[in-house]
N, C-alpha and C positions, 0 to 999 in steps of 0.2 A: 511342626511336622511330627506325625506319632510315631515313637520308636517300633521298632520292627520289632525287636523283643517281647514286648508290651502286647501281647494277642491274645489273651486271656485276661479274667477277674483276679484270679489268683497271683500273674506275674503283677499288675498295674498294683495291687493291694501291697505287695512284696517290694516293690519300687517305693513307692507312697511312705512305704513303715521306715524304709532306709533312713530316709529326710526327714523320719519324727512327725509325717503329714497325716494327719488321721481326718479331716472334712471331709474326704469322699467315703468313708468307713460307712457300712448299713448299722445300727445298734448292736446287730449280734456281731459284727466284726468289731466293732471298738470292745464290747463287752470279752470277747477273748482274749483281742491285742492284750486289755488292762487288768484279766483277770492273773495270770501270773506275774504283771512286773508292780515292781515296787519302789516308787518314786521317794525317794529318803536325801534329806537337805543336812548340811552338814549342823552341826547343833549348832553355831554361832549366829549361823545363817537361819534357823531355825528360832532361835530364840532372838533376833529383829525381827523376824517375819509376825512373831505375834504382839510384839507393839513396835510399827516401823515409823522410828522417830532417826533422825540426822543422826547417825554417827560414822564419821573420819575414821575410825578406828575396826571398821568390819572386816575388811578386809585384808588386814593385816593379822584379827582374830583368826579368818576363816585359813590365811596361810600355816601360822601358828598348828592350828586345830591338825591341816592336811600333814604337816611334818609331823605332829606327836603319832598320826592313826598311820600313817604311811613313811614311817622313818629311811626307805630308800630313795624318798624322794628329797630329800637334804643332803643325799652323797653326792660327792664330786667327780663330776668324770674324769 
């Protein structure tokens, strides 16, 4: 059923962007979506991503990595 909200390009494009959905984008619509954001991987994750071999221990890097860059997320409520 198509939402009622949904009655224009611009709301369907604006719903679509919410969910991270960019397949129905025209090129110039992905080309804006993408031209101010900036997709950045945390460096642990960043550095398996360029030789991604088995390691057990990534994700406990990448918690690591979020507590030293974001020290309020280690407080205790």
């Amino acid at each position: 059923m198509l939402n009622p909200y949904l009655i224009n390009r611009q709301s369907v494009v604006a719903d679509d962007l919410t969910h991270n959905l960019t397949a129905s984008l025209t090129k110039e619509e992905l080309s804006a979506y993408l031209e101010g954001c900036m997709v950045e991987f945390p460096p642990p994750m960043a550095q398996w991503m360029a030789n991604p071999i088995e390691d057990k221990t990534l994700g406990r890097k990448c918690v690591l990595w979020a507590i030293a860059t974001y020290p309020s997320l280690a407080a205790n409520p």
